[in-house]
N, C-alpha and C positions, 0 to 999 in steps of 0.2 A: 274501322279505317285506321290504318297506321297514323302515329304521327310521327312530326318531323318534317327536315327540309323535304319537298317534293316524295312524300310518303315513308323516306326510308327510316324507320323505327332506330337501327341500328348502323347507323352509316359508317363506314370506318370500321364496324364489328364482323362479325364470324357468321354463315350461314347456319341456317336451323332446319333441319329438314322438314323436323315434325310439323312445326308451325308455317314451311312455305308450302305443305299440302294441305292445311288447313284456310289456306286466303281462297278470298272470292276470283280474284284472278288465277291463280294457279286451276283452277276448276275449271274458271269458265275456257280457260286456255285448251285445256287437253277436250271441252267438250267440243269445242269448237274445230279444232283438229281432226274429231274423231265426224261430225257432220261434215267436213269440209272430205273429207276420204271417202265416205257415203257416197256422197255426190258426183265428184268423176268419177269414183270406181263404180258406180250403176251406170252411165253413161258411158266409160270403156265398153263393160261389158259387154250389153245388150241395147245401148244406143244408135247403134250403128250396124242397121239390119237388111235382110235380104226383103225385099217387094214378093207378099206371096203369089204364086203362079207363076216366077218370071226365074227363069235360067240364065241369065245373062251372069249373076255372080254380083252384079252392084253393089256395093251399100249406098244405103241413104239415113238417113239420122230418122230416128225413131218423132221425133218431134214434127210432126206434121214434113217430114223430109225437109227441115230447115237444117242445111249445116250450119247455119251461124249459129242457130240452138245448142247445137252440140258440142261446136268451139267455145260459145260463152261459158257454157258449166263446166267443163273441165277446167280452161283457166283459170276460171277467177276461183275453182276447187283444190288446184294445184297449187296457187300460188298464195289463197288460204293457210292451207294445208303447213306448208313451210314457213311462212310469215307468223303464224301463231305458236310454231316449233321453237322460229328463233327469237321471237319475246318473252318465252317460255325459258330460255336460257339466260338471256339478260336480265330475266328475274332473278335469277340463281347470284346472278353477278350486282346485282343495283343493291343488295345493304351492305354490301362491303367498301360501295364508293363512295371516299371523302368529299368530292369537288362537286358543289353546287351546280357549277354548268352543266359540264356530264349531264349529271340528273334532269336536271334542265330539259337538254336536248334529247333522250331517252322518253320522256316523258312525254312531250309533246310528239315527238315519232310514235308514240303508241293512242298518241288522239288521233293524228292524223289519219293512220291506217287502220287505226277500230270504228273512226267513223268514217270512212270511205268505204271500206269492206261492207257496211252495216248499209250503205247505200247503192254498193254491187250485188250484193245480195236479193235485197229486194227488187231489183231491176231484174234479176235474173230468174225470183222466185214468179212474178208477173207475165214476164217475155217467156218461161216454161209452159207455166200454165196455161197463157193463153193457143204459143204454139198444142199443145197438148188436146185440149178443147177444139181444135180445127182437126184435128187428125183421124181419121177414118181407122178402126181397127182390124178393119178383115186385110186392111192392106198390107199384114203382117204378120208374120208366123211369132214370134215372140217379145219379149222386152217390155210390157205394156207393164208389168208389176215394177220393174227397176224405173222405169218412166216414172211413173206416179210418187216411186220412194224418193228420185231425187229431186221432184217437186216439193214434198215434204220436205227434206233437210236443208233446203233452200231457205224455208221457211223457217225452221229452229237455227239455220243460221245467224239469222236475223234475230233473232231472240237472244243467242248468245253475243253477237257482236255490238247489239247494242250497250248492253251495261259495261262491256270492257271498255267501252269510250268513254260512256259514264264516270269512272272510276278512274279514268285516267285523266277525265277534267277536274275531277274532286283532288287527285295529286297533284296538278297544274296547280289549283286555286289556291292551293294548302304552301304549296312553297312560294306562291308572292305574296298571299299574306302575312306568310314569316318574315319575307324578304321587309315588307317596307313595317310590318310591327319593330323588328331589331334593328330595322337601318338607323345609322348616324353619321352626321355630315365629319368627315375626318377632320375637318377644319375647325370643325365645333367643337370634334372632342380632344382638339390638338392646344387649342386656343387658353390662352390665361384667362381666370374669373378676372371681370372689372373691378376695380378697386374700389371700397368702399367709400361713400361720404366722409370724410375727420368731422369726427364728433366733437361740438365745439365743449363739450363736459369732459371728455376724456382725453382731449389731444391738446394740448401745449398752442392754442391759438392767442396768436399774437394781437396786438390792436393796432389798423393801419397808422404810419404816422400823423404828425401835425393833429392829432387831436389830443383836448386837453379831457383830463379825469375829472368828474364831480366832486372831487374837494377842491379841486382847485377852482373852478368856475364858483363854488360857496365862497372861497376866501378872497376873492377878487372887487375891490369898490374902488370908483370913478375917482381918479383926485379933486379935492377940492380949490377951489377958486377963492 
């Protein structure tokens, strides 16, 4: 894990190529891209099929003829798809930002959406599957393999979107533990040290008036009568 404010190693510094192909996000980004393409492009494909025996030309969604089957995988695979593209780029851009906020809010958009993803995801790998499991196969001349693949990548979705959330609450935690380890009250650090005690050995202390000195209280006797 990087350090620094909210993960960035180098903030303020120069992109590195070699090393932003070697992070765990840069990885899990393009894999998740590349299952998120899977998914509606099996369901473009071969989703959306003809009833065998029937002339009429229809289609129906390969999923037990659920179109909301077929509308849920494509969007949330399209919208995937490009959402991990463009945090994919703001990676490229997030070590070179100086301003904590930024980071900030960067950071927290990539919890948000990696663990909402990681929750459509699995809604969508269950509502496949189970439409999938209802569906009759003679009722269909093709698609049955792209079916079952974008059931699978549903699945490694969810595999992938989970730890990019992960990692992006570890960057969350990581910069407000800086934030309140370095914090100090400006007032506090503006403020004058209190002034010491005067030490009565070292400092010119006076003795208050109207008292007399012990010689003089020795040399002092009652008059006599």
């Amino acid at each position: 894990m990087e350090t620094g404010a909210y993960g960035a190693a180098n903030a303020g510094g120069s992109f590195n190529l070699q090393d932003f192909m070697r992070r765990p996000e840069t990885i899990l980004r393009l894999l998740s891209s590349v299952f998120a393409l899977i998914v509606f492009a099996c369901i473009l494909t071969d989703g959306y099929v003809s009833k065998a025996h029937e002339t009429t030309g229809t289609l129906y969604c390969i999923f037990n003829a659920n179109m909301d089957a077929c509308h849920y995988g494509v969007t949330i695979g399209v919208i995937a798809f490009f959402g991990a593209l463009a945090f994919l780029a703001l990676d490229v851009y997030f070590p070179t930002l100086s301003n904590a906020n930024t980071r900030k809010y960067i950071v927290l958009s990539d919890l948000g959406f990696a663990g909402f993803w990681t929750f459509l995801w699995f809604v969508g790998f269950c509502f496949l599957a189970n439409q999938w499991a209802s569906t009759n196969p003679e009722l269909y001349v093709v698609g049955g393999d792209n079916a079952r693949a974008a059931i699978a990548f549903c699945f490694f979705s969810i595999l992938s979107w989970f730890p990019l959330a992960s990692l992006a609450y570890k960057k969350f935690r990581m910069g407000v533990d800086d934030f309140n380890t370095n914090y100090m009250d400006p007032n506090l650090a503006t403020a004058s040290p209190y002034s010491s005690y005067p030490d009565a050995v070292t400092d010119n202390y006076q003795r208050p008036p109207f008292t007399q000195s012990a010689e003089t209280d020795e040399g002092y006797k009652p008059p006599s009568y």
